[in-house]
C-alpha angles and dihedrals in degrees: 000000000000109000095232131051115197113208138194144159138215137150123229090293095056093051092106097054087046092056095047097044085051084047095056099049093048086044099054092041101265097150086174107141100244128215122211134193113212128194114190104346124164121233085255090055092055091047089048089055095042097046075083114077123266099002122141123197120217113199104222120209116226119255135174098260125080115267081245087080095044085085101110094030094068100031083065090055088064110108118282104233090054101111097208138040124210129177129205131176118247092225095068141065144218116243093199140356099308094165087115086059113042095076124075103237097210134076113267100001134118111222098221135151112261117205115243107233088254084061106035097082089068090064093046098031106153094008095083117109122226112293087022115115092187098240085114125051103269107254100230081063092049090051090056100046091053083051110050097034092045091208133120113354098230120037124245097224142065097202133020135255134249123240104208094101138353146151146218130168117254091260078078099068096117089051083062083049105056087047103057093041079047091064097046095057111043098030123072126245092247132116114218093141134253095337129034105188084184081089126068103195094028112042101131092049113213091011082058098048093047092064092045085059097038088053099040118020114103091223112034117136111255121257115252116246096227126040101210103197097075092040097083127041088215102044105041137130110230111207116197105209123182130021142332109038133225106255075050113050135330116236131188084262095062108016098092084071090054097111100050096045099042082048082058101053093037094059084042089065094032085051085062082237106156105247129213115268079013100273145041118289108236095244082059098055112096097219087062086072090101103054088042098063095043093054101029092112111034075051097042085055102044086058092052087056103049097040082057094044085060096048085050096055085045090059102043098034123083 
């Protein structure tokens, strides 16, 4: 039994980012058994996963809240002899073997990335009160979270976590537990995607929620000094955030990591591997590179239009 389970979720339009996180890991040597929630996926979609070795396949059931919010849920599914827990999102990749630094090393602590307070306003733009510059976490939101989690009485940290990918040891699992009954309870059962700006203090859903719980619950694990996946240019985690994603379309956010995705899923098909539609997607072809970097931004920016287009029909339609 390998000491460390890595976990992560998707639906059908997130198959490709779960191959080639999977990918990733079985390329660079990460022989860590992965466990992956899957809503709706079809029974291709799971033989496609398992051709890699040591993968298992959850089907998850629908319900009414974003995926974002299933976390905890399906940590908790991971066997239960694996002694750490570790989630990655399945829009992201490993450069190198990081199995050394995915684990906290010290008893009851997640090892998560905390923001640095240059950092910190993007996750709070447009929530700060007058006087706040956001490098701190905005105190009405402070004053929620202690509310609602009727815990400790000060927080324990000046800036808030990221979500993309943390760990606890198994001794942690009620940590995992209150998260996932935390969410329930103070998010609604609603669906409007990754980010829901209706809420003030919760605005990034489980990520939210997360920090309410690293700043106020008694027992929440500590947060690692040190987050070990950004420190090494061989050995790092690459997160993909915003739309579109890589095996759609390259912008001028994610193209500087072109050549070590597209090398992934290029040894994926030279390795006979099945794929997933059957071929490569052109953003995913390493001779597109070219035509990727001339059109990023006139693509990056149709995207934003029409994303916003969409929000906008959501809002004014019945």
């Amino acid at each position: 039994m390998k000491e460390n389970t890595v976990v992560t979720i998707g639906d059908m339009n997130y198959l490709w980012g779960i191959f080639m996180l999977i990918a990733s890991m079985r390329q660079n040597g990460m022989d860590e058994p992965v466990l992956v929630g899957g809503l709706n996926f079809t029974d291709e979609a799971i033989r496609l996963l398992q051709q890699f070795p040591d993968v298992r396949v959850a089907v998850l059931r629908p319900t009414a809240q974003s995926l974002t919010c299933r976390k905890p849920e399906v940590m908790l599914l991971a066997d239960p002899d694996a002694r750490y827990l570790t989630w990655v999102d399945s829009d992201g990749f490993f450069i190198g073997n990081c199995s050394h630094r995915l684990i906290p090393h010290q008893p009851h602590h997640i090892h998560v990335r905390r923001r640095a307070p240059a950092e910190n306003p993007l996750a709070f733009r447009g929530f700060t009160a007058p006087g706040e510059d956001g490098t701190a976490i905005p105190k009405a939101i402070l004053d929620t979270w202690r509310r609602d989690v009727r815990g400790l009485d000060a927080p324990r940290y000046a800036q808030s976590c990221s979500a993309c990918l943390l760990s606890v040891h198994a001794a942690d699992r009620p940590f995992l537990q209150q998260w996932q009954q935390q969410m329930l309870s103070v998010l609604p059962h609603d669906n409007v995607g990754v980010v829901d700006r209706r809420l003030k203090a919760y605005h990034q859903l489980d990520e939210s929620v997360l920090n309410s719980l690293l700043n106020f619950w008694p027992d929440a694990p500590t947060v690692t000094e040190t987050f070990q996946l950004d420190k090494d240019r061989s050995q790092l985690f690459v997160h993909f955030i915003g739309s579109p994603k890589p095996w759609v379309g390259w912008t001028p956010a994610s193209i500087r990591h072109f050549d070590a995705y597209t090398a992934v899923a290029e040894r994926a098909a030279q390795d006979g591997l099945t794929l997933p539609g059957g071929s490569l997607p052109y953003a995913l072809r390493h001779d597109s590179k070219r035509i990727w970097h001339l059109i990023q931004h006139p693509y990056s920016l149709t995207c934003k239009l029409r994303n916003r287009w969409r929000k906008l029909k959501r809002r004014l339609l019945p």
